[in-house]
C-alpha positions in Angstrom: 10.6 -2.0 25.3 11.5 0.8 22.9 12.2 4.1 24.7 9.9 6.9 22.8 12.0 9.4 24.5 11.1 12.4 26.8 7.4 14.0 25.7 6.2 17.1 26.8 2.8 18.0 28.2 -0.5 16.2 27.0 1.9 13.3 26.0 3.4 15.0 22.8 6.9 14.4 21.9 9.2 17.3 22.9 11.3 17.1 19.3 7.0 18.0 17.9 8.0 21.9 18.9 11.2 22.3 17.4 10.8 23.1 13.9 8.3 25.4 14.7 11.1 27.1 17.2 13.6 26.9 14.0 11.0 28.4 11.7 10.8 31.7 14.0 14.9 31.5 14.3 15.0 32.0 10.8 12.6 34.7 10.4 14.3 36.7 13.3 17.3 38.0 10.9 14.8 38.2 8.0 12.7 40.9 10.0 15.4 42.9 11.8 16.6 42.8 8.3 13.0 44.1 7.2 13.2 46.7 10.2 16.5 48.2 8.7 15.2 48.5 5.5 11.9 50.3 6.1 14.0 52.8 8.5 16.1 53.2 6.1 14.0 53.7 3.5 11.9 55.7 5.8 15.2 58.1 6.6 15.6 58.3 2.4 12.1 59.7 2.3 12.2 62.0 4.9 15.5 63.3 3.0 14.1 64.1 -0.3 10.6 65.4 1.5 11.4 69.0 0.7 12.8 68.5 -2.5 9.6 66.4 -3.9 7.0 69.2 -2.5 9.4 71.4 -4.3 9.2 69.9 -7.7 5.6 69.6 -7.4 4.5 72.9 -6.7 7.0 74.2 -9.3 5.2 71.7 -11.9 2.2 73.0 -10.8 2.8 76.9 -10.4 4.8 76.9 -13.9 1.9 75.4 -15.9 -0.4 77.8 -14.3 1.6 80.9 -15.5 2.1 79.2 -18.8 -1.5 78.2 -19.6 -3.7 80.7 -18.1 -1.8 83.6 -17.3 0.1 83.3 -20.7 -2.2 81.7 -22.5 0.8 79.6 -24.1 -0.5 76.6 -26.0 0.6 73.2 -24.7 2.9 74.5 -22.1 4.7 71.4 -21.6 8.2 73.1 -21.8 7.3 75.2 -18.8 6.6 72.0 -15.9 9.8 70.0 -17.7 12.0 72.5 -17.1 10.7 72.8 -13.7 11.6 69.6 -12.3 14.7 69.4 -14.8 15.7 72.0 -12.4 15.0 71.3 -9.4 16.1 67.7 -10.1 19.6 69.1 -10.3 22.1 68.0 -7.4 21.7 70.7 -4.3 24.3 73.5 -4.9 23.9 74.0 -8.5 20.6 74.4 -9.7 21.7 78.2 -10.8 23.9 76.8 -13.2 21.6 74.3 -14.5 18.6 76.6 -14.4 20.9 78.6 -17.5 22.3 75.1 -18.9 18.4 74.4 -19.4 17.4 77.7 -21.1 20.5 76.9 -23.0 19.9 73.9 -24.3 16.4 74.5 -24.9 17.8 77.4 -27.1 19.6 75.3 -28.9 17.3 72.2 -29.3 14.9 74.5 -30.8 16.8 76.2 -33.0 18.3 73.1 -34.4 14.9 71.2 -34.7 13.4 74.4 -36.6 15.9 75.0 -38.5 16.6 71.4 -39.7 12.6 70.6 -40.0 11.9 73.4 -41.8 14.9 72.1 -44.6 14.2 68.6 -44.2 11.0 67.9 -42.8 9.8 65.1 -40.7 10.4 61.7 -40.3 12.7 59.1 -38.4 15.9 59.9 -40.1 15.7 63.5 -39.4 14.4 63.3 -35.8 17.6 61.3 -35.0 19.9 64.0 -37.4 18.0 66.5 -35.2 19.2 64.9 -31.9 23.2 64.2 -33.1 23.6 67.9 -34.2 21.9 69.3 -31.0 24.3 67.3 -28.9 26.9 67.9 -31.3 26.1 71.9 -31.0 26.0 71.6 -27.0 29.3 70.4 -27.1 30.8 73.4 -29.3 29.1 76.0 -27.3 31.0 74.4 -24.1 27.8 72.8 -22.2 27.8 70.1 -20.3 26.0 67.2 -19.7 23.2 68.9 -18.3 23.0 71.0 -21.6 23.6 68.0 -24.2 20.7 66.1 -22.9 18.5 69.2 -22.5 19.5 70.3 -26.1 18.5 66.4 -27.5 15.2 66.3 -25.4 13.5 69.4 -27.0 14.7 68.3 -30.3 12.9 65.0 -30.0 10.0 67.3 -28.7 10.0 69.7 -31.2 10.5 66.8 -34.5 7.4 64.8 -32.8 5.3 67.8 -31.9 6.2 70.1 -34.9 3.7 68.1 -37.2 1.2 68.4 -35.2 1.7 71.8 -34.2 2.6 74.6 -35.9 4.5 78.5 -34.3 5.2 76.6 -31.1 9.0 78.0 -31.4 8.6 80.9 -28.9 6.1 80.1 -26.9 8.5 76.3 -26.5 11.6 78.7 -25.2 9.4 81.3 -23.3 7.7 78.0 -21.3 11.2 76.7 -20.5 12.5 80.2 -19.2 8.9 80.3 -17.0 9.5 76.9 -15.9 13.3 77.8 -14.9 12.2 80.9 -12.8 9.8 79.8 -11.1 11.7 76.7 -9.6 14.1 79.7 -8.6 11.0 81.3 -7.2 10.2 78.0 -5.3 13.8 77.4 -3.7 14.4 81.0 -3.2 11.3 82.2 -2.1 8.4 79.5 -1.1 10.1 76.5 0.0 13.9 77.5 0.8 16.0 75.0 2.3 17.3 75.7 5.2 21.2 75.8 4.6 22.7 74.6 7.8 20.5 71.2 8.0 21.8 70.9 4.7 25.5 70.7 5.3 25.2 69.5 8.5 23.6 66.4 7.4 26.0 65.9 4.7 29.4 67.3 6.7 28.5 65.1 10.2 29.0 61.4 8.4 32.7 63.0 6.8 33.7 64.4 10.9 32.7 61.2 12.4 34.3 58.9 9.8 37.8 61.1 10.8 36.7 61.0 14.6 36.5 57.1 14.6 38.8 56.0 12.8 41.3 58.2 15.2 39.9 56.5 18.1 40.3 53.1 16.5 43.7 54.2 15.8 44.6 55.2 19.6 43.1 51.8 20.6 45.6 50.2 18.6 48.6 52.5 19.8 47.5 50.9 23.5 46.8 47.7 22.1 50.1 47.5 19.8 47.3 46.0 17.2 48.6 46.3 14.0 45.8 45.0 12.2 43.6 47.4 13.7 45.1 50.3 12.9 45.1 48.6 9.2 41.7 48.6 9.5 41.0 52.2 10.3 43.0 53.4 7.3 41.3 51.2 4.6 38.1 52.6 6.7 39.4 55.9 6.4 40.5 55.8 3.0 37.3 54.7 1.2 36.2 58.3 2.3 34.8 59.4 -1.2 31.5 59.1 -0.5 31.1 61.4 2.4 33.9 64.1 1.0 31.5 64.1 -1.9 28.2 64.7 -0.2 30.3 67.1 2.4 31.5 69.3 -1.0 27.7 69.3 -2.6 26.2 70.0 0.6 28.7 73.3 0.9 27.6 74.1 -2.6 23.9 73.7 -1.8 24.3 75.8 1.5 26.0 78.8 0.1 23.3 78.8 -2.9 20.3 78.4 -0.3 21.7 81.1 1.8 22.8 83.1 -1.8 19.5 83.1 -3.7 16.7 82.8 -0.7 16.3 86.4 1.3 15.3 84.9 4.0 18.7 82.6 5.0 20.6 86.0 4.0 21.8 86.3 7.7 23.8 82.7 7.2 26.1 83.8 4.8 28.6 85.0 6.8 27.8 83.1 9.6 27.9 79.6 10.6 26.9 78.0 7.4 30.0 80.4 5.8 32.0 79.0 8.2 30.7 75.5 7.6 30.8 75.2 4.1 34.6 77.3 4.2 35.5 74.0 6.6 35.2 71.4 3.4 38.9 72.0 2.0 40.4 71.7 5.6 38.5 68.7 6.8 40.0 67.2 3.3 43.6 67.8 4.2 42.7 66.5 7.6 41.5 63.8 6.3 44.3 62.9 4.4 46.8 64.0 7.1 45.2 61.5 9.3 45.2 59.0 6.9 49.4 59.6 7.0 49.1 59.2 11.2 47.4 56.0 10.9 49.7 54.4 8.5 52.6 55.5 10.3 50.8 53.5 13.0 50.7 50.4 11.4 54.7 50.7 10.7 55.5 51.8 14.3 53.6 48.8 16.1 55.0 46.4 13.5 58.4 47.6 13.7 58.3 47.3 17.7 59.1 51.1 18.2 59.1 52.7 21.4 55.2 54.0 22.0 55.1 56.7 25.3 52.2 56.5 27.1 51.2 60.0 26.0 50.9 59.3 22.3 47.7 57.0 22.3 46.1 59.9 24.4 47.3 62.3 22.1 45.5 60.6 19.1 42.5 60.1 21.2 42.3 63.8 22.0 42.0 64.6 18.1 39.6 62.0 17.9 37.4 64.0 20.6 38.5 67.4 19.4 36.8 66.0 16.0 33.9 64.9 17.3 33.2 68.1 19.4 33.8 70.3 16.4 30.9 68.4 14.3 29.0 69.2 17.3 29.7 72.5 17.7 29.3 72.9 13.6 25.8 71.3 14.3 24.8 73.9 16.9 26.2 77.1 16.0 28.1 77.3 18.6 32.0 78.9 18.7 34.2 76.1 18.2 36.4 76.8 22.0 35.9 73.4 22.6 37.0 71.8 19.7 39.9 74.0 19.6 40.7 73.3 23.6 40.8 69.5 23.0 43.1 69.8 19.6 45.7 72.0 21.5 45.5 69.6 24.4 46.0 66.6 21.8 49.9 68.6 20.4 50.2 69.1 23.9 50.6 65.1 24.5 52.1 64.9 21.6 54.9 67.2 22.4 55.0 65.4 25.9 55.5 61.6 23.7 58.2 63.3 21.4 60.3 64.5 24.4 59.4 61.0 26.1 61.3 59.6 23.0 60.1 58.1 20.0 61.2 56.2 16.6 61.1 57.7 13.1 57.5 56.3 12.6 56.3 57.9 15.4 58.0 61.0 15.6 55.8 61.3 12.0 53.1 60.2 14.1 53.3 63.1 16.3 54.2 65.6 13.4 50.8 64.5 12.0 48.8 65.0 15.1 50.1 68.8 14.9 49.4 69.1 11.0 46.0 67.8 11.5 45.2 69.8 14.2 46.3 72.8 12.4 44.0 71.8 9.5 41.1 71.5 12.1 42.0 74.7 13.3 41.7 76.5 9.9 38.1 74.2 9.6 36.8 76.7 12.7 38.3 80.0 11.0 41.4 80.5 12.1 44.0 81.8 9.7 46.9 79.5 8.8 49.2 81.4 10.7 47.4 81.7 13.9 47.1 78.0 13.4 50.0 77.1 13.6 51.5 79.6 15.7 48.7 78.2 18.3 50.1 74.7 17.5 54.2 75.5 17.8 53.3 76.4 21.0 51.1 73.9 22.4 53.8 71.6 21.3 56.5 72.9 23.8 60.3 72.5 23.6 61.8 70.1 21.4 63.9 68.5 23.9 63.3 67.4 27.3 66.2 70.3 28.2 
């Protein structure tokens, strides 16, 4: 007798289940996959929230001034320039608000100028568009301006036929359209200046804090490979720098142009958005410490006890300061755990160490100085605090 092998209940085979079993095993990683995408596309919303209601009700408000307060036929310059505007990256919508009344400027004096010599067709809309870009470039715009400058010229060479003395009212729409996105960001919808940076500047601190920590790890560990890891990690930084740098530019013009974030200027957004050039060198002082790792655990130096604690400390003094930068609150703490970090340093040094890791400890005291100036402390101070953290030289 053939053995039909075991069966589960109601006399069905037990193998009958399985492929239903493998069909929801392979639809597991397809919806935790699903998951992360909608939250992340959820997170991407709620990011440009504020800037879409923005644009919208500068479209909206600009073509009401335009049209019926106005009375400026076909105001379509006034909502483009608008959203040109306030499509601009955070932190420089100033300068583009002028680049786009610039370029308009030029677009429509070049499209006049050249329609009213050449007239109309498709040879002259496309001369109209290489000597506005061409004209950008010699009055020193910029992107920004170039395409501005080619836009209203393809505007004004496929509206100009149709309708005539639209040259004011096309530059008096764009400058409407330009202020009242100011308006918007200044006075209606302001940003508020420290969400903005500390959204931006807490990926760049905890990037530096990690990769610190994975770096002391591998001190305990002698793990080469790991402390490899954390400097390619650390290195492909651009990304958060970037957004860190724009988000400083977009904090100071938030709390510039809006009277009501006046009272951040000087205060914890200034001291914020001051914090991007030192968290840089940090940054890139760290970057030094971690390759220096890599040499001193594959070169089998001597590595005190004191010197994987002293690593960690800056990893926690980083991490602390982000928080503290999030908050508003004096950085003491931040500061506490930096000074304690030179402390073990100096403790490792006098404990005896090779050439990589005395640069190990030198960059432990360099980066703590740069995190030092990050919280507003003068250079000096810095590293006066530092030198004596440190202690003696010797173990005499």
């Amino acid at each position: 007798m053939v053995d039909a092998g075991p069966r589960g209940s109601g006399g069905v085979p037990a193998e009958a289940g399985a492929p239903g079993q493998t069909l929801a095993a392979r639809l597991a990683p397809l919806r935790s996959r699903l998951a992360g995408t909608l939250r992340e596309r959820g997170r991407r919303v709620r990011s440009v929230g504020v800037l879409a209601v923005q644009a919208g009700l500068a479209a909206g408000l600009s073509w009401l001034v335009a049209d019926t307060v106005l009375h400026i036929s076909q105001p379509v310059f006034a909502p483009i320039s608008a959203v040109v505007a306030l499509a601009a990256s955070v932190g420089q919508r100033l300068r583009r608000t002028v680049e786009l009344i610039a370029g308009v400027s030029v677009g429509v004096f070049i499209g006049d100028l050249l329609i009213y010599f050449l007239g109309t067709g498709a040879w002259q809309l496309g001369l109209i568009v290489v000597l506005a870009i061409v004209a950008a470039v010699v009055v020193g715009g910029g992107p920004a301006l170039m395409v501005q400058s080619a836009a209203t010229a393809v505007l004004i060479g496929t509206l100009s036929p149709a309708v005539e003395n639209l040259e004011f009212p096309r530059f008096l729409a764009a400058l409407i359209g330009g202020g009242v996105s100011m308006g918007v960001t200044a006075v209606l919808l302001p940003l508020n200046p420290l969400r903005v940076i500390n959204r931006a500047g807490s990926p760049a601190l905890d990037l530096l804090a990690d990769q610190l920590e994975a770096t002391a790890g591998a001190l305990r560990r002698r793990d080469a490979a790991a402390a490899q890891a954390a400097l390619d990690r650390l290195r492909d930084n651009k990304d958060e720098v970037a957004a860190f740098t724009e988000a400083a530019q977009a904090a100071r013009e938030a709390s510039t142009l809006s009277p009501v974030r006046w009272e951040h200027r000087q205060g914890p957004v200034g001291r914020y958005a001051r914090a991007v050039e030192p968290i840089d060198r940090a940054m890139r002082n760290s970057g030094t410490l971690i390759r220096r790792t890599v040499t001193l655990i594959e070169d089998e130096e001597p590595i005190p006890d004191a010197l994987p604690v002293a690593v960690l400390l800056l990893a926690e003094a980083t991490r602390v300061l982000r928080r503290e930068f999030a908050t508003a609150d004096e950085p003491d703490e931040a500061r506490e755990r930096a000074l304690r970090a030179v402390s073990e340093a100096g403790r490792a040094y006098r404990a005896g160490v090779g050439f990589s890791g005395s640069v190990v400890v030198a960059q432990v005291r360099t980066t703590t100085s740069d995190l030092f100036v990050a919280t507003g402390v003068e250079q000096e101070e810095a590293n006066r605090l530092v030198r004596n953290s440190f202690g003696p030289m010797t173990g005499r």
